[in-house]
C-alpha positions as CSV (number, residue, x, y, z in Angstrom):
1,X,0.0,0.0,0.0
2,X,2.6,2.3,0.7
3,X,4.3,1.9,-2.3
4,X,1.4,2.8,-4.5
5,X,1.1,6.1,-2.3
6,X,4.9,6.8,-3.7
7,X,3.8,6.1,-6.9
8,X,0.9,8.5,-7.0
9,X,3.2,11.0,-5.3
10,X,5.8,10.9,-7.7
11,X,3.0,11.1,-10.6
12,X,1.4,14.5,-9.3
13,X,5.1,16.1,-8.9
14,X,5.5,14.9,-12.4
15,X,2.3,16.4,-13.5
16,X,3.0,19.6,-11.7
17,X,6.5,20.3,-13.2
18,X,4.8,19.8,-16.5
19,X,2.4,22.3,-15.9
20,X,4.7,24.5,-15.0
21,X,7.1,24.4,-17.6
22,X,3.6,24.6,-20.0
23,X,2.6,28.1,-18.3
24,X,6.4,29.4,-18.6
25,X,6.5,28.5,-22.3
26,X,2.7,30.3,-22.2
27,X,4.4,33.4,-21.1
28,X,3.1,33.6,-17.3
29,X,3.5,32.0,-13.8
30,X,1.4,31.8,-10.8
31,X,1.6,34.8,-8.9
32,X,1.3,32.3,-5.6
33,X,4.3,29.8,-6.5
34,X,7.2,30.7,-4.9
35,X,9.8,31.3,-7.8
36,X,13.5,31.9,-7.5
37,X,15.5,34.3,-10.5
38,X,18.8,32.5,-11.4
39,X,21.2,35.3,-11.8
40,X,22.7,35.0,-15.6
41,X,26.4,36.6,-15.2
42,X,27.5,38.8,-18.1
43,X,30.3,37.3,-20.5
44,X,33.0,39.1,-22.0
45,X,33.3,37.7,-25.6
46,X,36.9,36.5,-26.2
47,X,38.9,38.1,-28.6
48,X,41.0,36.1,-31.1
49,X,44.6,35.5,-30.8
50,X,44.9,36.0,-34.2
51,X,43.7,39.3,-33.9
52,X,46.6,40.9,-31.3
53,X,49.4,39.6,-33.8
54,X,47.6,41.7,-36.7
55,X,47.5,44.2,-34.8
56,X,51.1,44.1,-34.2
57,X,51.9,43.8,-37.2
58,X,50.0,46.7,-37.8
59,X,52.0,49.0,-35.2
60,X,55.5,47.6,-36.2
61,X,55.1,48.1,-39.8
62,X,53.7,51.7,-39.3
63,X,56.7,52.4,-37.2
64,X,59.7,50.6,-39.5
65,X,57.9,52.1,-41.7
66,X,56.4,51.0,-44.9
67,X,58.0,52.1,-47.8
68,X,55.5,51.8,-50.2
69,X,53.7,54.4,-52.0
70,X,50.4,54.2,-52.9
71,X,49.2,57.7,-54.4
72,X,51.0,61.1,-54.2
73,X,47.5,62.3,-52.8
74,X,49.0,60.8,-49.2
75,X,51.7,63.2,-49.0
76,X,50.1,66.1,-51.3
77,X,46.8,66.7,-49.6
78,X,48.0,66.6,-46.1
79,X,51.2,66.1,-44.5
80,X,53.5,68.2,-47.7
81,X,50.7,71.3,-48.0
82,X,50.8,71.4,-43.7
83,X,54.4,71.6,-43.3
84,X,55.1,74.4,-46.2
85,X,51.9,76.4,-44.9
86,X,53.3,76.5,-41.2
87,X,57.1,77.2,-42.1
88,X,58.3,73.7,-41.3
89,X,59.9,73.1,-44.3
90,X,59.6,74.1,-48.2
91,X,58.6,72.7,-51.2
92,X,55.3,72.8,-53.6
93,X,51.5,73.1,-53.0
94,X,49.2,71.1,-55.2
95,X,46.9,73.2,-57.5
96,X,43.7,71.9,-55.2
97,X,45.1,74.1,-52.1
98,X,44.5,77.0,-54.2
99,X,43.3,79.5,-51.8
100,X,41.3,81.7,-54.1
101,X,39.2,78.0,-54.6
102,X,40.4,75.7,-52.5
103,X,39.3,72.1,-53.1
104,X,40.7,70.4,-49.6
105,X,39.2,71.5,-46.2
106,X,42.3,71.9,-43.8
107,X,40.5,70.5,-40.7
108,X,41.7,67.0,-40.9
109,X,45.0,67.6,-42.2
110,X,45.5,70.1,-39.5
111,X,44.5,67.6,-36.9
112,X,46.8,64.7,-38.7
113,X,49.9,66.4,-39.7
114,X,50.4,70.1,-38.8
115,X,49.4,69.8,-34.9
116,X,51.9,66.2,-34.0
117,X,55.0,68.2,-36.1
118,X,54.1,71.4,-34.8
119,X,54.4,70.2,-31.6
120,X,57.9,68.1,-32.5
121,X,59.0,71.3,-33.7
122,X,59.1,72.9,-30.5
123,X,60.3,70.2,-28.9
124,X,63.2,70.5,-31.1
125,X,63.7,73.8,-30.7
126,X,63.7,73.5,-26.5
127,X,65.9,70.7,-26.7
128,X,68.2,72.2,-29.4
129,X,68.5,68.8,-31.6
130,X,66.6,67.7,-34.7
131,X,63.5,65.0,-34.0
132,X,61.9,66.3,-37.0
133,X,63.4,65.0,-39.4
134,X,63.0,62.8,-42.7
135,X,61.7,59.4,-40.6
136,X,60.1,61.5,-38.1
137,X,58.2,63.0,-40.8
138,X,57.2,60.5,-42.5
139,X,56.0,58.2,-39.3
140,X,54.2,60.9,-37.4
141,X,51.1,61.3,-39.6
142,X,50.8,57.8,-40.1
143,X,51.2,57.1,-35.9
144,X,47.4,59.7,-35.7
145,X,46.3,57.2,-38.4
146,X,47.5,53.7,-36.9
147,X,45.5,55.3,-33.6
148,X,42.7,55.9,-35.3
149,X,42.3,52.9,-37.6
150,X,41.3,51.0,-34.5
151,X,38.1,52.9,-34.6
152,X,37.4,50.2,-37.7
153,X,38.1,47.4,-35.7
154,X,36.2,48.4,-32.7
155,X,33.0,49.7,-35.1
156,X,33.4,45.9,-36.8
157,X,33.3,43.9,-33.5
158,X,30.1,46.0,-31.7
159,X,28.8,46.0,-35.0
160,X,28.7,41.8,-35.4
161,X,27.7,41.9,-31.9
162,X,24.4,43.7,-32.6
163,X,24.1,41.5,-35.6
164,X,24.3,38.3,-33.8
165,X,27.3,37.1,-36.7
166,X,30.5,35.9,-36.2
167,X,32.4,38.4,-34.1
168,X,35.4,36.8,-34.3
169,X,35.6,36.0,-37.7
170,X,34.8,39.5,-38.5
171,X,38.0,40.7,-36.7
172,X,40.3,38.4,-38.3
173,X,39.0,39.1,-41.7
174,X,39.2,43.2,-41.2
175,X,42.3,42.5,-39.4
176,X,44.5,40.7,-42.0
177,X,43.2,43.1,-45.0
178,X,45.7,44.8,-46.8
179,X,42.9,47.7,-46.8
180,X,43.6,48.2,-43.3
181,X,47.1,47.2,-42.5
182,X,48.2,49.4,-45.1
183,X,45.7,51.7,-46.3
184,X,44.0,52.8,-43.1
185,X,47.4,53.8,-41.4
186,X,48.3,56.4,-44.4
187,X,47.8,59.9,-44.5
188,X,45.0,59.3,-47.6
189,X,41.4,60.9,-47.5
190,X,39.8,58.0,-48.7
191,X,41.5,56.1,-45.4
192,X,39.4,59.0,-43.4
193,X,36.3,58.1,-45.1
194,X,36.9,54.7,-44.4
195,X,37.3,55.1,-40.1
196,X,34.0,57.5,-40.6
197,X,32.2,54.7,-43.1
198,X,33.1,51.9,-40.3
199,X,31.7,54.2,-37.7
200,X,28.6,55.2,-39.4
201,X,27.3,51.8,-40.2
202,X,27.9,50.5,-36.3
203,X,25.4,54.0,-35.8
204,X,23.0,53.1,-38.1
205,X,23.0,49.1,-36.7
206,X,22.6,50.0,-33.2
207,X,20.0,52.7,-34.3
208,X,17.7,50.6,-35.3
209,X,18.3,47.3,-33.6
210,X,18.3,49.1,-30.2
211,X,15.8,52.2,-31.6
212,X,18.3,55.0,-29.8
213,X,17.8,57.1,-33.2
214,X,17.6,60.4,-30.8
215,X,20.5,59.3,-28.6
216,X,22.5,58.5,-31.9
217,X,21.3,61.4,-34.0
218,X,24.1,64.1,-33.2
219,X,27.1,61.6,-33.7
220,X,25.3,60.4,-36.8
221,X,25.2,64.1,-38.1
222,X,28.6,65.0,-36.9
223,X,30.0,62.2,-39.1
224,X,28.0,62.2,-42.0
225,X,29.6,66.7,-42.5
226,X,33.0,65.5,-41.4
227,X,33.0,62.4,-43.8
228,X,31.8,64.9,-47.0
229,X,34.2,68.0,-46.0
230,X,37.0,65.3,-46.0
231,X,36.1,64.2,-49.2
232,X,33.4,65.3,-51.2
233,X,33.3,61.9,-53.0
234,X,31.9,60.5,-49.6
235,X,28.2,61.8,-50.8
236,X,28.0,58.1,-52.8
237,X,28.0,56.6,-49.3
238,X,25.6,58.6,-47.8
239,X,21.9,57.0,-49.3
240,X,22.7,53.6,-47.9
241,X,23.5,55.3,-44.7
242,X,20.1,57.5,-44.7
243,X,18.1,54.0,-45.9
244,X,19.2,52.5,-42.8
245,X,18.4,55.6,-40.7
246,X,15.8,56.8,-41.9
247,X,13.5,53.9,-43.5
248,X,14.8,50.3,-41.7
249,X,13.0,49.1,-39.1
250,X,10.0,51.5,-39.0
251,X,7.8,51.4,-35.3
252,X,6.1,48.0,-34.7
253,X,2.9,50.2,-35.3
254,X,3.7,50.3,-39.0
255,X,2.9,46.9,-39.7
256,X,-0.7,46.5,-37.9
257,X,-2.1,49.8,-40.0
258,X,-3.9,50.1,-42.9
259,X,-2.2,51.5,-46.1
260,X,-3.3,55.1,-45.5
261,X,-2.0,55.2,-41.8
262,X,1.4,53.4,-42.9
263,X,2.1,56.3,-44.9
264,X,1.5,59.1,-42.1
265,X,3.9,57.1,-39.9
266,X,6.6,56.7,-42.8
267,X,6.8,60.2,-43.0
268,X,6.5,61.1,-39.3
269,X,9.3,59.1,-38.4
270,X,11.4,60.2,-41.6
271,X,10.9,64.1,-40.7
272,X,11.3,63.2,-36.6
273,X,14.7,61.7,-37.5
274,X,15.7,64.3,-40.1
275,X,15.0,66.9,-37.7
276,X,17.0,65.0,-34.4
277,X,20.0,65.7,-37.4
278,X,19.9,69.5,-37.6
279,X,21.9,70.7,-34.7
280,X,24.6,68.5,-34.9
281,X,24.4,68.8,-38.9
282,X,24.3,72.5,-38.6
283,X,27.0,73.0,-36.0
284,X,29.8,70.6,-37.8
285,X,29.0,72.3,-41.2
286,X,29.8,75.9,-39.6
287,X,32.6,74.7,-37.6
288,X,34.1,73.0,-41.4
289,X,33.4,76.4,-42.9
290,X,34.7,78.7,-40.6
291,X,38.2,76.4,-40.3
292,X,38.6,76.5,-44.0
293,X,38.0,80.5,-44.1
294,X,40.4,80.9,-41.1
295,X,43.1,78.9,-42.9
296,X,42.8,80.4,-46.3
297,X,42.5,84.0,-44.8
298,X,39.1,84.4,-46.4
299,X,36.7,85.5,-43.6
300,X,34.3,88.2,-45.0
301,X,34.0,91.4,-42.9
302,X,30.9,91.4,-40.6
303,X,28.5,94.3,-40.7
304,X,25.9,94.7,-38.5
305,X,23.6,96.7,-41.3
306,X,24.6,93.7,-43.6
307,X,24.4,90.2,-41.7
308,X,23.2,88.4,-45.1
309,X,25.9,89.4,-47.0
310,X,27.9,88.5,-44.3
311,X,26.3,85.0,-44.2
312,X,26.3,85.1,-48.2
313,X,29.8,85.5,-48.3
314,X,30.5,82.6,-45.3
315,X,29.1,80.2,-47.8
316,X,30.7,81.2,-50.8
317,X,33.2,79.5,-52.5
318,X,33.7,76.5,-50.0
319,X,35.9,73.5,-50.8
320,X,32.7,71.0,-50.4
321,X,31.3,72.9,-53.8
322,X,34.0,73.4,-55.4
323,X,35.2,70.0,-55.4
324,X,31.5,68.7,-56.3
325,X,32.1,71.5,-59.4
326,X,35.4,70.6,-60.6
327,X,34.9,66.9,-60.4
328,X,31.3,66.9,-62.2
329,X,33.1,67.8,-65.6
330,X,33.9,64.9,-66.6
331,X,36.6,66.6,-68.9
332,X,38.5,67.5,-65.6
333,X,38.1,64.2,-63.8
334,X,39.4,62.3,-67.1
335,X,42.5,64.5,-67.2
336,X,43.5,62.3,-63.9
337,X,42.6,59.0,-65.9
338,X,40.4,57.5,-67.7
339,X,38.8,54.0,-66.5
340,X,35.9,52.2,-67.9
341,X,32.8,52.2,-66.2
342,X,32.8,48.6,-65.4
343,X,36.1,48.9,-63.5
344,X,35.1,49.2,-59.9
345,X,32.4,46.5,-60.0
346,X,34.6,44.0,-62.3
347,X,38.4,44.8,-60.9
348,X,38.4,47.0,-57.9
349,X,36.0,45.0,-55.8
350,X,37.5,42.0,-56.5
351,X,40.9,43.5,-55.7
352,X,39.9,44.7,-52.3
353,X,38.2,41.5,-51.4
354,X,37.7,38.8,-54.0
355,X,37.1,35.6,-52.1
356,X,34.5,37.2,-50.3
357,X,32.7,38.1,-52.9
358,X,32.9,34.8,-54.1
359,X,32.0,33.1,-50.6
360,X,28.7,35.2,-50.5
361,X,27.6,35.1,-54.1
362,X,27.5,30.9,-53.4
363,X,25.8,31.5,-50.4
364,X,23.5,33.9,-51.7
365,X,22.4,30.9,-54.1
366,X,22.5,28.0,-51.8
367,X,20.0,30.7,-49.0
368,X,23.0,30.4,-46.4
369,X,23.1,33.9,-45.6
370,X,19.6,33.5,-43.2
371,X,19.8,31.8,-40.3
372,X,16.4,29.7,-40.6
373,X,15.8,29.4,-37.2
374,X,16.3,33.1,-35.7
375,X,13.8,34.7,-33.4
376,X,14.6,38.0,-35.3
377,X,13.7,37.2,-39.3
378,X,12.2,40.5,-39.5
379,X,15.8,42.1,-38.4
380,X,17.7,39.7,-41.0
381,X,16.3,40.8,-43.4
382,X,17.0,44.2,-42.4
383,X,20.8,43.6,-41.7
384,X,21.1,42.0,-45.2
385,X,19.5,44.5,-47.1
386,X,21.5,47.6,-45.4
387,X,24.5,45.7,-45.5
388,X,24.7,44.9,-49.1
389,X,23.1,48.4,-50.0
390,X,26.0,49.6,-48.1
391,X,28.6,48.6,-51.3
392,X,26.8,48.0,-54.2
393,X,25.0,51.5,-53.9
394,X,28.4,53.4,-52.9
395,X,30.2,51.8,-56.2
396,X,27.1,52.1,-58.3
397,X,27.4,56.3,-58.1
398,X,31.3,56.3,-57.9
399,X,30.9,54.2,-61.4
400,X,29.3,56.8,-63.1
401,X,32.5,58.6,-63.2
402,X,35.4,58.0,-65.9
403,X,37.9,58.3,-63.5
404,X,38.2,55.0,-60.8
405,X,41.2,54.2,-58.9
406,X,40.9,51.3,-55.7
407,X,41.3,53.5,-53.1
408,X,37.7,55.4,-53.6
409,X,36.2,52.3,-52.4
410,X,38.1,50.8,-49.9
411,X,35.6,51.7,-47.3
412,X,33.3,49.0,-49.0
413,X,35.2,46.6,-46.9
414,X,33.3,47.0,-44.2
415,X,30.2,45.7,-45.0
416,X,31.5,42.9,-46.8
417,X,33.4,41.9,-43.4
418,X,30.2,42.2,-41.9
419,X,28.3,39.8,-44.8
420,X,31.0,37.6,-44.6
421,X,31.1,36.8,-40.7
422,X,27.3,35.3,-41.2
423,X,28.6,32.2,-43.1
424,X,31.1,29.2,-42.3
425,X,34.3,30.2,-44.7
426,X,35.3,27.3,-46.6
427,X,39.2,26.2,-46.1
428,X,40.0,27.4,-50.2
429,X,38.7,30.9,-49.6
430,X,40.8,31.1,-46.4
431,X,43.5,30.6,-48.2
432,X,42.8,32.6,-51.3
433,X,41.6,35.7,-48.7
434,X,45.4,35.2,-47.3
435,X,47.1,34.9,-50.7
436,X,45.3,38.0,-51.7
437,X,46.5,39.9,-48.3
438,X,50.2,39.0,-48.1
439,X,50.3,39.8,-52.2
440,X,48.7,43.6,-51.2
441,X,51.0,44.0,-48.3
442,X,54.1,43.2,-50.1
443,X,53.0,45.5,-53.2
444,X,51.1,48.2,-52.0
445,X,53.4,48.4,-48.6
446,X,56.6,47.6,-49.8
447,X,57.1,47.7,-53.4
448,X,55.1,49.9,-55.4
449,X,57.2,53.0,-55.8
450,X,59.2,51.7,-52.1
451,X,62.3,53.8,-53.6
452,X,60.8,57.3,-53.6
453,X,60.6,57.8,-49.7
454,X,63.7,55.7,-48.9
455,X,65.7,58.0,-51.2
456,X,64.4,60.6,-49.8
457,X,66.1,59.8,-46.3
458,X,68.8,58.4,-47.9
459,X,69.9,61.8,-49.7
460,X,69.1,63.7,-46.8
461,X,71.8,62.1,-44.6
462,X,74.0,62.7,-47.8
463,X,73.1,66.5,-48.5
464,X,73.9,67.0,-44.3
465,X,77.4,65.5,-44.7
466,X,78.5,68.0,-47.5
467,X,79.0,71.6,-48.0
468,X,77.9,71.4,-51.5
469,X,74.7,72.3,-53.0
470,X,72.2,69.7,-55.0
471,X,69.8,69.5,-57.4
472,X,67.7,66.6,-57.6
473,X,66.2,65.5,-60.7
474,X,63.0,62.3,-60.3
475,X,62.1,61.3,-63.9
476,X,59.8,58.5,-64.6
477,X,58.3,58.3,-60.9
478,X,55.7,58.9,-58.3
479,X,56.6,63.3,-57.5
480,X,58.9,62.9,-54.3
481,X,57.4,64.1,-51.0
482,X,60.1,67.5,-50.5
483,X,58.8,67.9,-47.0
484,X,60.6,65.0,-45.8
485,X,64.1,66.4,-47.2
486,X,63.6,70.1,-46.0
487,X,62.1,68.9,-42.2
488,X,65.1,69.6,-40.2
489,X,65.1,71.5,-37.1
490,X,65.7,73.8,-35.4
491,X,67.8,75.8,-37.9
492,X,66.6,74.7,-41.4
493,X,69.8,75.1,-43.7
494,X,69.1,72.6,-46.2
495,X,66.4,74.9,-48.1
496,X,69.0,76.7,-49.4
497,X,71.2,73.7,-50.6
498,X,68.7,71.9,-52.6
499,X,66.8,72.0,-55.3
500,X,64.2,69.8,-57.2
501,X,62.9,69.2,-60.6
502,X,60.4,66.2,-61.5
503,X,60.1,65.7,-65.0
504,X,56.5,64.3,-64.4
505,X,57.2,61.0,-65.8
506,X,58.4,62.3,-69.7
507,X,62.2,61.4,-69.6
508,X,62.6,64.2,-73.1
509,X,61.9,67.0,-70.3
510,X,64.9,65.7,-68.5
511,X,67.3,66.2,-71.5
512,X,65.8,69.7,-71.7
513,X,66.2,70.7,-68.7
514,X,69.8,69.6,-68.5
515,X,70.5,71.6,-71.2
516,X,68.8,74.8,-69.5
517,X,71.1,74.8,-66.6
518,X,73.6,77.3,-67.2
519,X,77.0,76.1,-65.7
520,X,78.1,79.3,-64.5
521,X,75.4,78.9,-61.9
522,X,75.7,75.3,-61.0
523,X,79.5,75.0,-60.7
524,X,79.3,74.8,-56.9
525,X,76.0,72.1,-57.5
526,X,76.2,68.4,-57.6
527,X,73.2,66.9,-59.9
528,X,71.3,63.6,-59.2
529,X,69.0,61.7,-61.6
530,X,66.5,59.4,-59.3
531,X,65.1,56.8,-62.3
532,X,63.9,53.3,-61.9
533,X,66.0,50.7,-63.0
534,X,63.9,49.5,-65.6
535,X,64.7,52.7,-67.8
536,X,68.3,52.8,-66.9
537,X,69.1,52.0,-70.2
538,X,67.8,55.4,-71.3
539,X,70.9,56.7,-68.5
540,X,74.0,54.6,-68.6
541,X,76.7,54.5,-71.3
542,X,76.3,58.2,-72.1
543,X,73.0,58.0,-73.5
544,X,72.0,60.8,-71.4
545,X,74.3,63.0,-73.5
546,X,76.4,63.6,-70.3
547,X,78.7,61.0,-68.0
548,X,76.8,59.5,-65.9
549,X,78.0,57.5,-62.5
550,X,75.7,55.1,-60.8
551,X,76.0,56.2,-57.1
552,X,73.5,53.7,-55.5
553,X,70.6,51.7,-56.2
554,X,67.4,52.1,-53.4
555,X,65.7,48.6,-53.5
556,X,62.6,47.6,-53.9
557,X,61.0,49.8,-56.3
558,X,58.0,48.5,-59.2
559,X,56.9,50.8,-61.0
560,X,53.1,49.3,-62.8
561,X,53.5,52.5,-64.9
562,X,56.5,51.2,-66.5
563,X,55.7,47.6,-67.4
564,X,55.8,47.9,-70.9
565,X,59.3,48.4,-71.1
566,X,60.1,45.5,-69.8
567,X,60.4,44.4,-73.4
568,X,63.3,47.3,-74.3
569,X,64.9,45.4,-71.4
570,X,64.6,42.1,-72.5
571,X,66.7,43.7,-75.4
572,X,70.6,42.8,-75.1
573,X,71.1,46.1,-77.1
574,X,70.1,48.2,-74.4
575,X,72.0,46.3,-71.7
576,X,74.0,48.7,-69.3
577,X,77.9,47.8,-69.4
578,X,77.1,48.2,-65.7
579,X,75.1,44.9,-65.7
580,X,78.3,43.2,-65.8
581,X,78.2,43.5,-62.2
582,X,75.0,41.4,-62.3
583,X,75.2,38.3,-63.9
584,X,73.0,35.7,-61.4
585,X,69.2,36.3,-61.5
586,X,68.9,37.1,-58.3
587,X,71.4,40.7,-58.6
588,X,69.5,41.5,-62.1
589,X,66.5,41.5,-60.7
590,X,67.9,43.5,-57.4
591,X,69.4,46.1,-60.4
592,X,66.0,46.0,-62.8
593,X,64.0,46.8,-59.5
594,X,65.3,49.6,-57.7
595,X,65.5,52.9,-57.8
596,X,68.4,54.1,-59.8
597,X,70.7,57.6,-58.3
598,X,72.8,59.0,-60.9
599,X,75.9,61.4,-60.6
600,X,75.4,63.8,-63.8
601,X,78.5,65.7,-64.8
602,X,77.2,68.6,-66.8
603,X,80.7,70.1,-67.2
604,X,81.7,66.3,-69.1
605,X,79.9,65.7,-72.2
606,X,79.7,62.3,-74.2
607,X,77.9,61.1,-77.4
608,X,76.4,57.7,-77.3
């Protein structure tokens, strides 16, 4: 008898637990059962080890530094402009810093390059010895970028946070891009518009997966003026960035209305957010204006009987306009380069990041991209759609123009990260996505044009060891960065020992200008040709019309520009009697690609 009771017993506290768990699953439980909360202890996600050594890779190459050079736009529109415009050294201005129309706003640049060597500057002159100088110059611009570039990584990992993706995949794919270990720690605009881009689309993600549009709004304004007075261009990113703040994830009222109602709270929210925008929107733009007119000595007189003239005159003639003006005409944009439309989509992209590209088009067709059995479908949607509007839109408007280099849409690497950490990465694309990294590394940050900067220290030391006077001569390769030669503090002597001519990549201009110099005036000056190797045959053997002497040879250096002559090389009648020095394979391709300094004697004559 007894053990039947037990039974029973043991049934009812079965049947009880099962009611129980049925009323929990329900939603609710009985207000008179006694119910303990188990505390749920926050966890810190775990960063990848992977990650740190990137990211030390990332600090020592800025620091060794990277010799590469990607565009002249990385010296010329920040740190070369900066240091002439604040005495620190000498040299030439680019046509865009024009101050009658200025096409560059001076607010970043001032922030990157003038403030850190301003501030060296002094120190140099307190301590009476000269930090600033060629390295220090080069590495101190890129140090504020190295700093800031972590914004990316930070912006990628709360991003796939809120996304509920991969977060660690994410950081070890934005991590080991060549986009960021190079790119994003160079003085480049479109490196600037790729920390804002990260940082805007983490805005926009939180925005509307949290709904803390108002808390959001005046960083989301702030960013979206700084990113377009950096760079004009940046107005191709803004529409996906105004789809996701504006029209994703609309109130939960939206979607239990009838069609008419629908509309009235489409536009309610649209105006509420646009109008959480102005102050911040407002403020920034001023504050970008008002820098530029300080810099360029171009603030209009105020008059009290005239305050919209005044105002008129604030927003005349502002670099964001002229930019948009000057790059519209296509005529003007083409004299930089023309591309075919079709070259961002086809090349570019797949440049920047072709195995992902790859890896989500095949999920994209086998519906791996949604995750089937997530409580938020509504919100996947939403992420995919923003996310992929986020590049395609961006490199649909910068297609339309005729000029398209890789750098106007690096900041597209973002949301492809972002698309990317939502599917298992086959072992092949891992290995291509490394392959593709270690090849951009080694070409953007070490070979393309790697002898233009290292010369540029290397002559320095040479010009402060001599009395003499020089003149430098760079034919056939990226315009050398002067400020690096001429930054030496505190007494800058060597603006009066040197002198620079760049023949802009037409090697006849460097026979005329030989040929100009009068030697009356240059008998105290030693001359040095700066050519790749490639073209040395143009140099060597007197074919230069004067004696020439091979001094040293600054290795790496490709030149792309230059690839067609490989095929003058291949030609044993333009061999160098110099190459007898370099028989193995190894020392002719050391002496093909480097960058070649020449010792010109204009006072010794020779026919070839």
């Amino acid at each position: 008898m007894s053990s039947t009771i037990s039974e029973l017993d043991r049934l009812n506290q079965l049947v009880d637990s099962m009611k129980k768990e049925k009323k929990k699953k329900v939603g609710f439980i009985d207000e008179t059962e006694e119910f303990e909360p188990t505390m749920i202890e926050p966890t810190v996600p775990e960063i990848p080890t992977l990650w740190y050594l990137f990211i030390v890779i990332r600090i020592l190459w800025t620091f060794i530094p990277q010799s590469g050079y990607i565009h002249p736009d990385e010296y010329f529109q920040s740190p070369q402009p900066m240091t002439i415009m604040f005495g620190l050294s000498t040299g030439n201005t680019t046509w865009e810093w024009n101050s009658d129309k200025p096409i560059r706003n001076p607010l970043f640049p001032l922030i990157i390059s003038a403030l850190p060597m301003i501030i060296l500057n002094k120190i140099s002159l307190i301590l009476e010895y000269p930090i600033l100088n060629a390295y220090t110059a080069l590495i101190t611009p890129r140090i504020i970028m190295l700093i800031s570039s972590f914004i990316i990584d930070v912006s990628i990992y709360k991003s796939s946070i809120l996304l509920e993706s991969c977060y660690k995949s994410s950081l070890l794919l934005i991590s080991s891009s060549f986009i960021i270990i190079v790119f994003s720690t160079r003085t480049l605009s479109n490196s600037i518009e790729l920390i804002i881009y990260s940082y805007l689309i983490y805005i926009v993600i939180s925005s509307y997966r949290n709904s803390t549009h108002y808390k959001l709004s005046h960083r989301f304004g702030f960013l979206i003026i700084c990113g377009l007075f950096n760079r004009p261009s940046f107005i191709a990113f803004c529409p996906s960035l105004f789809l996701g703040w504006c029209f994703i994830s609309l109130p939960p009222s939206h979607y239990h209305c009838n069609v008419f109602q629908r509309y009235l709270i489409v536009v309610e929210t649209i105006i509420k957010r646009f109008i959480y925008l102005f102050p911040s929107i407002i403020f920034t733009t001023i504050s970008f204006i008002l820098s530029e007119k300080i810099f360029f000595h171009k603030i209009p007189e105020f008059s009290n009987n005239n305050i919209l003239e005044f105002v008129n005159s604030l927003f005349r003639n502002v670099s964001f306009t002229n930019f948009l003006e000057y790059n519209m005409n296509l005529d003007n944009s083409g004299s930089h380069g023309v591309h075919p439309r079709w070259l961002h989509f086809l090349v570019n992209l797949n440049l920047i990041a072709a195995p992902l590209v790859i890896e989500i088009c095949v999920s994209l067709l086998c519906q791996q991209l949604v995750k089937r059995h997530c409580a938020h479908a509504v919100n996947q949607f939403f992420d995919l759609f923003f996310l992929f509007s986020s590049f395609i839109i961006p490199i649909s408007i910068l297609s339309l123009n005729n000029h398209q280099e890789l750098r106007f849409i690096i900041p597209c690497i973002v949301p492809i990260v972002l698309i990317a950490s939502r599917i298992d990465i086959s072992k092949h694309t891992t290995m291509a996505w490394i392959c593709l990294n270690l090849i951009g590394c080694s070409l953007f940050g070490f070979l393309h044009q790697g002898g233009v900067t290292n010369s540029i220290i290397l002559l320095q030391d040479r010009v402060l060891n001599s009395t003499n006077s020089f003149h430098f001569i760079y034919s056939n390769s990226y315009i050398p960065p002067e400020y690096l030669i001429y930054s030496r503090q505190p007494n800058n002597k060597l603006i009066d020992k040197i002198t620079f001519f760049d023949s802009l990549g037409d090697f006849d201009s460097v026979k005329t200008h030989l040929k100009s110099r009068k030697l009356s005036d240059v008998r105290e000056q030693i001359h040095y040709l700066i050519i790749p190797g490639i073209l040395s045959y143009k140099v060597c053997d007197c074919r230069l019309g004067y004696n020439t002497n091979l001094v040293t040879m600054v290795t790496p250096h490709v030149s792309l520009d230059h690839v067609s002559d490989i095929s003058e090389v291949l030609n044993s009648k333009r061999d160098c009697k110099e190459l007898s020095d370099h028989q193995d394979v190894i020392s002719r391709l050391k002496y093909y690609f480097s960058l070649h300094i020449y010792n010109i004697d204009l006072f010794s004559r020779c026919d070839n």
